[in-house]
Structures are given as structure tokens and as C-alpha cells.
N, C-alpha and C positions, 0 to 999 in steps of 0.2 A: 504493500500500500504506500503511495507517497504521501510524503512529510506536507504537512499543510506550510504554507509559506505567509509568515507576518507580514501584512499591506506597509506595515509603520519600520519595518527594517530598514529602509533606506532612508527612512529621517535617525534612525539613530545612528547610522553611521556618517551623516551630513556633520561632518565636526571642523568644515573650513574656516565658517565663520568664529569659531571660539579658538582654534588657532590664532586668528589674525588680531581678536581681541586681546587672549593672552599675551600678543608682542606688540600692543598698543599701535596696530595698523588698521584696524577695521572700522573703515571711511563711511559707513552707514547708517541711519536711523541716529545719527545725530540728534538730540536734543537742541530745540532753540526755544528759548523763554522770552522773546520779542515779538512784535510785527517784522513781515519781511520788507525793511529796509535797507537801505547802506551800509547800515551796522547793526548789526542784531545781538541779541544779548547769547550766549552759551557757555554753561555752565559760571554764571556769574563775570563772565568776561565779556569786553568789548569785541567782536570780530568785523571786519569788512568784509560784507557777504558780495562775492560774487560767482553765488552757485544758485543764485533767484533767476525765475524767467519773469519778474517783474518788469520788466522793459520797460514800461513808463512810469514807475511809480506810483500805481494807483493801489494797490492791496491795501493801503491806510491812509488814504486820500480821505482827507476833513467830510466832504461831500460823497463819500463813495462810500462812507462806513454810516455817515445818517440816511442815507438813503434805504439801505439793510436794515439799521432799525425801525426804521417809520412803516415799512412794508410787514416788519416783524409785529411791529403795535396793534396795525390793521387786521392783519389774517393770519399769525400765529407762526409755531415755526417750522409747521409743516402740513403736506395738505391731504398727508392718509390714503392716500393711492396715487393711479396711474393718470396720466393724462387723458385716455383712453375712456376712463369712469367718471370719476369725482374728483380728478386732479387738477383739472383745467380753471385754472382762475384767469382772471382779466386782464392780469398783468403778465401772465404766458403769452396769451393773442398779443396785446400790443408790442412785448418785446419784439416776438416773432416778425408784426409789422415794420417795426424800428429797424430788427436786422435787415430783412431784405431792403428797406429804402436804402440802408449804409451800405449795404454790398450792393448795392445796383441788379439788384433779382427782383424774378416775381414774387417768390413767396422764399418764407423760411419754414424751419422746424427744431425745434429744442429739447434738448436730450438732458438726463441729468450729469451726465459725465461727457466727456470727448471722447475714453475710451468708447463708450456706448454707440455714439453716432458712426464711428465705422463698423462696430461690429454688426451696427440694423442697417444701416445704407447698403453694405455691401451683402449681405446675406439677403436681404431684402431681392436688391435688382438682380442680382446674377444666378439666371439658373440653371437647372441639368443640365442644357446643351449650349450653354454659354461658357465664356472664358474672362476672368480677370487675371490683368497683365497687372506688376508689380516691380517697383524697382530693387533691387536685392537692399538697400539700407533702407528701404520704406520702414515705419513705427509699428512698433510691436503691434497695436491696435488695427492695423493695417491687415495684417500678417493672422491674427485670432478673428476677422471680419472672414477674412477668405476661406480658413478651415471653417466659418458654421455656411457657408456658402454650396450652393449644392453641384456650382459649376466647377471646370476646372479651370485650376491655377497654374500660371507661368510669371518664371519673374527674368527679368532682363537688369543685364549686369551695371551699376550704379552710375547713371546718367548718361548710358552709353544709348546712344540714338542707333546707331547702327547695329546694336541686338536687338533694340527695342523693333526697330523694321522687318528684322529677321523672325522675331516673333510675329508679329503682324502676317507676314508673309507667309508663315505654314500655316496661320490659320484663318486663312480667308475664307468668306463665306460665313463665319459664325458671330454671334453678338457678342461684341468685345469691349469691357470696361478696364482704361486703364485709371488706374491710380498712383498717384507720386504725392510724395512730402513735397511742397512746394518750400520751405524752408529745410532742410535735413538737420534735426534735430542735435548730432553729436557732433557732424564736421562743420556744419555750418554756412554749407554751402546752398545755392538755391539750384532748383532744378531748371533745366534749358526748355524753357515752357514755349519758347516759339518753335524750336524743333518737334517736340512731342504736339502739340497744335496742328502742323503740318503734317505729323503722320495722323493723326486720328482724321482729318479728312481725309488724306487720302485713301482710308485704311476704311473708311464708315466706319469707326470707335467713338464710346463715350467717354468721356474723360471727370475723373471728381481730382481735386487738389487738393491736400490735407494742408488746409495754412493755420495750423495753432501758432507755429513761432513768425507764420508773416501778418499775420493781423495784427496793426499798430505799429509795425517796423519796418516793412517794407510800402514802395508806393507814395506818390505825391501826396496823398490825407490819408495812408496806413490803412489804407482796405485791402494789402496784402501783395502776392506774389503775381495775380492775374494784372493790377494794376500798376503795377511795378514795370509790366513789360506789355499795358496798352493792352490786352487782351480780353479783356471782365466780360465781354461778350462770348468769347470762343470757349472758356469753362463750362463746361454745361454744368456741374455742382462745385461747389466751395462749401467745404465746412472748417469748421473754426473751434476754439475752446476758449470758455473763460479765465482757465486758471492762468494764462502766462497775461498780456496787456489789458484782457477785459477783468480784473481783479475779481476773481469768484473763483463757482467751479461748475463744471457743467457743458455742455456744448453745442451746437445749433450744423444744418446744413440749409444752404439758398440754392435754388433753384428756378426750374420752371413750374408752375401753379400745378401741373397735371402729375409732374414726377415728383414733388414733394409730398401731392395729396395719396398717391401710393405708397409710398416710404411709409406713409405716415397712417394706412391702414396692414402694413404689413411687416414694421421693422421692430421684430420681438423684445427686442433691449428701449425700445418704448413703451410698448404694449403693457408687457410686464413688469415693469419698475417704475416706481412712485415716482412723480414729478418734480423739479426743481423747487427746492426751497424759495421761498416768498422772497426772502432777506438774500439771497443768490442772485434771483431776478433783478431783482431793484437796483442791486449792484453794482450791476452789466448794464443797463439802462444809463444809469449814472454815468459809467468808465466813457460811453460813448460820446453823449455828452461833451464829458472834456477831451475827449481824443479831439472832435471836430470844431471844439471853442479854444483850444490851444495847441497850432499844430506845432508850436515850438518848443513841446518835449519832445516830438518824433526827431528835430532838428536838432533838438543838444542832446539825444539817445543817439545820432549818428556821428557828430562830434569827439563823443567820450568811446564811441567804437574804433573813428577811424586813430585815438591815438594812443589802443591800448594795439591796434593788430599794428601800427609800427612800433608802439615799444617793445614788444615781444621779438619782433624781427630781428630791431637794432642791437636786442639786447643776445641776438643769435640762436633764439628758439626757433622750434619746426612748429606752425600753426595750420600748418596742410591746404585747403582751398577754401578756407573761410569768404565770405562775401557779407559775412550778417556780425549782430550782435556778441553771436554765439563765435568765443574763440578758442580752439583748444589749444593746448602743447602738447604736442604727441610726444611722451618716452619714448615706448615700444613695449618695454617689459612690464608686466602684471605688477611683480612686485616693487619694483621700482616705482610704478604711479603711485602705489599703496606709501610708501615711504615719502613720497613727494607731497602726496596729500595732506598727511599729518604732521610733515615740517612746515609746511607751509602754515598747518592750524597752531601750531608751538607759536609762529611770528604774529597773529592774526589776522590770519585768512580764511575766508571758509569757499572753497572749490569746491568741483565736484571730479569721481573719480571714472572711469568708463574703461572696462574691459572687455573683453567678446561674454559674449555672442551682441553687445550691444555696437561694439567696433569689430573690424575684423581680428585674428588672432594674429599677434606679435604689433598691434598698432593700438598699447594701450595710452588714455591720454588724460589730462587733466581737461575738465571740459571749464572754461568760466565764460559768463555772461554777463550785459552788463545793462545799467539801468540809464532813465534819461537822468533818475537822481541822484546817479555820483558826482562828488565832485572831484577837481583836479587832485586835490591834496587824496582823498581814498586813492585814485588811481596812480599817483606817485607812489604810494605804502606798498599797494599791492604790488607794482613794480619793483621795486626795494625788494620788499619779501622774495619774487621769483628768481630776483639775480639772485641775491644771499644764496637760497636754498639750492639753487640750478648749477651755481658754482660748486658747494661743498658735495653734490651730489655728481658733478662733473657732465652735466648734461651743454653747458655753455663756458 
């Protein structure tokens, strides 16, 4: 007879992370006793955070946090179900309104996470005898959309046009959704949206853009990566999340009226999970607001970008093909990011750490990001800190 096999054996032998603890390397689940600001407070200390996707400083915006409350006074702090039943309040529909006017669509739709909105959009549209196309660094969110999807999946090699074709090309004749980060969330680079544009007509493909890190950053008034390069028509969807420049959490997709009102009677991570918080809503309302009554945080968040990816350079770091906010130092080795990350927290710094599967393997990196609300003197420190630490680690 065989031996019955314990489901839980492979968490008891998961003992990397108490390794890394025990040699006070373990970069994760940090503790921070602050708002995500400039400086945030952890473990009683001062640290200069630049491991926030706050990009413009709104997560403690004077106006963005009464907003939350006043929505919280009115309707409480939650709404007990799905959108679908008894979850849809007022200020759902008008957000919804609000997004699609700001992204230049017909309609929107509101999810309670970002995670969610791809894993209903694309499970949603693509089915048995469909194909969605994927870039191999597409977001994890991306990547769990297309496994509950019933169609198949192809991914094409990271920004390469020329696989992306080749894909196209074997499988002509079928309905074809691609998807790309239009931001890429670790190298930070944007996707060649006027290339992938031109294959999807060519190709009859749909195309969604995942812009969580281009809404607010990219684009003449930060409606993202389609505006950025003049396109906002050729998108057929955009979706977006609130946690990095819309200060909340939660996430929405714009569209056309016809294919967002299917999404929206068939995308399960709606259907069956309770609505966005009141105080979430109100938030995102608010963020936008000042997004498009102060375009000169999108202008000093470009500012404090373009003079940390040349201090990084000057200072003879590898920040690989950054074009955004998001800039990393690529070590290479695992343990070496891990060592770099918690010298850097010794000087006061708070990075963040990235190793495969979320980079590729042997291209681990320090990921940091930055806000429209640092000022020179943080991004001098922070520099300070990465020679210091880059030096005695022999990386520069």
C-alpha cells in the first residue's frame, strides 16, 4: 500500500526565508509605521523611501484622505457584497463615468483590486478557440488572467516585435488578444506601442494595455502609455490600478460601451467579490482631480526621474533600459541584491529587492522608484547611500 503523502511537507521544508532572516538579509514584509511618503517611519527610524509606486504623492494628500473619510461618514466602510447584487453605490457609476471621461473611452468598469481586473478581462474575453499573446515580463496578474482563461496562451519574447509577428503569423485566422504592460513594472521600461499597434491591424488582434505604472507618469496630462505615444484611440482597452498614482487600491478597465458591458456581465473576479470600498472610491475621485488641476507634479515626478537615472549612471551603475520613474541597479547575483538591500536600509534607505522569477535569473536588481514628492536633498542621500554601499560592495 502506498504511504499517504502530507499536502503541508513542502511548507515545512520552505526554510529560505528564515535562512535569510537569520543573516539579517530578508528584504520582505518590512514593517513601516508611516504614510507612504519621502520618509517613512520603520522601526522607529527615519528612512527615505524609494521603494513606493506613489508617483505623485497623493496616498496622504490633505484632500485625498478627507475625501475617504467623508465617503466613509456617508455609506460606511463597506458595502457587503458584489457589484453584481447590492454592491453598486452611486459613487461606483460616477467614478466609472469620471474614469472613462479621463481616459478618453466610452465606458469604464471597477474592480476591487488590479490584480482582479486582469484576471476577469482576460478570462472573460478569450475563449476555447481563441489565443492571448503575452509579453514574457508581462505582470504576474497578467500571466494568473490567462491560466483561468479557456483559450490558448503564447507569449512572445520581451518587447520583441519581431516574435510578436511570428506569433501573429502561425496563428492567423483565430481571435487574438494581445496584452502588454505598457509600463514594465521591474525594468522600467515602456512597451513599443506603435509597433504592437501596427501588428494588431495588421494581424485583426485586440489589444488591452496594463498601465498601472503609466497612469499619472507617462503622457502630456498622465493618462498613460497610449497617450504618451498619441495613440488612446488605437487601445481598444486600458486598464489601470489605484494603488501606485491614483492613491487607493482597487482597479478599473475603459473601453468601448459594448465590450465593457460584457466584461462586466461575465468577468468572475467581479461577479464574485465584494465591491470597492466607499473610502477607496472617493479617493480615486479625488487623486484625479489633482492629477488634472496640477499637472506640475507629473513635471517635477519627471524632473527628480531624469536626475536620479543620471546619477546612477554617473555614479557607474547598470540601470538596464529604464525610460520611467521606475529605476533599477541590476547586480546580477540573488545574494548580493539581498546584501545590497539591507546596506543600503543600515544608511537609510528603503528599496526594493527583485529576483526571478520576477527578473530573469542571474539579473537580480535593486528596483527604486520615485515620487513627484522628493526633494533634491532625499535624492542626494539616496545617492550618497548607493555610492557608499556600491563601493564597499564593489559593484562601482
Amino acid at each position: 500500500m502506498a504511504m499517504n503523502h502530507d499536502l503541508f511537507e513542502k511548507c515545512y521544508k520552505f526554510t529560505a526565508p528564515l535562512e535569510l532572516q537569520q543573516r539579517g538579509m530578508y528584504p520582505y514584509f518590512r514593517t513601516i509605521e508611516s504614510a507612504q511618503e519621502p520618509e517613512v517611519i520603520m522601526g522607529g527610524k527615519k528612512m527615505i523611501m524609494v521603494g513606493s509606486n506613489n508617483y505623485l504623492g497623493l496616498a496622504n494628500h490633505p484632500k485625498v484622505k478627507e475625501a475617504a473619510i467623508e465617503a466613509t461618514r456617508k455609506y460606511g466602510t463597506g458595502c457587503a457584497g458584489s457589484r453584481f447584487l447590492n454592491g453598486t453605490l452611486d459613487i461606483h457609476v460616477q467614478l466609472e463615468e469620471k474614469l472613462a471621461r479621463f481616459m478618453r473611452k466610452e465606458a469604464a468598469l471597477i474592480f476591487s483590486t488590479g490584480f482582479q481586473v486582469n484576471l476577469g478581462v482576460i478570462s472573460a474575453l478569450v475563449g476555447k478557440d481563441d489565443l492571448v499573446i503575452i509579453d514574457k515580463m508581462d505582470h504576474a496578474s497578467i500571466i494568473d488572467g490567462c491560466r483561468l482563461a479557456f483559450g490558448e496562451v503564447k507569449r512572445y519574447k520581451h518587447n520583441d516585435i519581431a516574435d510578436l509577428e511570428r506569433v501573429l503569423i502561425e496563428n492567423d485566422g483565430r481571435g487574438k488578444f494581445i496584452v502588454a504592460d505598457g509600463v514594465f513594472s521591474m525594468e522600467g521600461d515602456i512597451v513599443n506601442l506603435p509597433e504592437v499597434v501596427r501588428l494588431t491591424k495588421k494581424y485583426n488582434a485586440r489589444l488591452m494595455i496594463d498601465d498601472a505604472h503609466g497612469i499619472g507618469v507617462l503622457g502630456k496630462t498622465g493618462r498613460g502609455t497610449a497617450e504618451h505615444f498619441n495613440l488612446e484611440k488605437e487601445a481598444d482597452l486600458i486598464m489601470g490600478t489605484y494603488s501606485k498614482s491614483l492613491a487607493s487600491i482597487g482597479g478599473f478597465v475603459v473601453g468601448d460601451k459594448e465590450v465593457i458591458n460584457y466584461i462586466k456581465h461575465f468577468a468572475r473576479s467581479l461577479i464574485f467579490s465584494a465591491s470597492p470600498t466607499p473610502a477607496s472610491v472617493a479617493a480615486v475621485s479625488a487623486a484625479i482631480d489633482i492629477i488634472e488641476s496640477e499637472p506640475e507634479r507629473i513635471a517635477q515626478l519627471w524632473k527628480n526621474t531624469y536626475k536620479m537615472q543620471n546619477g546612477f549612471k554617473n555614479l557607474g551603475f547598470d540601470i538596464g533600459v529604464t525610460q520611467t520613474p521606475i529605476v533599477p541597479v541590476i547586480v546580477g547575483d540573488d545574494e548580493l541584491a539581498f546584501r545590497m538591500v539591507m546596506m543600503l536600509q543600515n544608511e537609510g534607505v528603503f528599496a526594493n529587492v527583485a529576483i526571478s522569477p520576477a527578473v530573469p535569473p542571474g539579473k537580480a536588481l535593486i528596483r527604486t522608484s520615485y515620487m513627484a514628492t522628493h526633494t533634491d536633498e532625499h535624492l542626494d542621500k539616496v545617492l550618497e547611500a548607493f555610492q557608499k554601499v556600491g563601493k564597499a560592495l564593489k559593484l562601482i
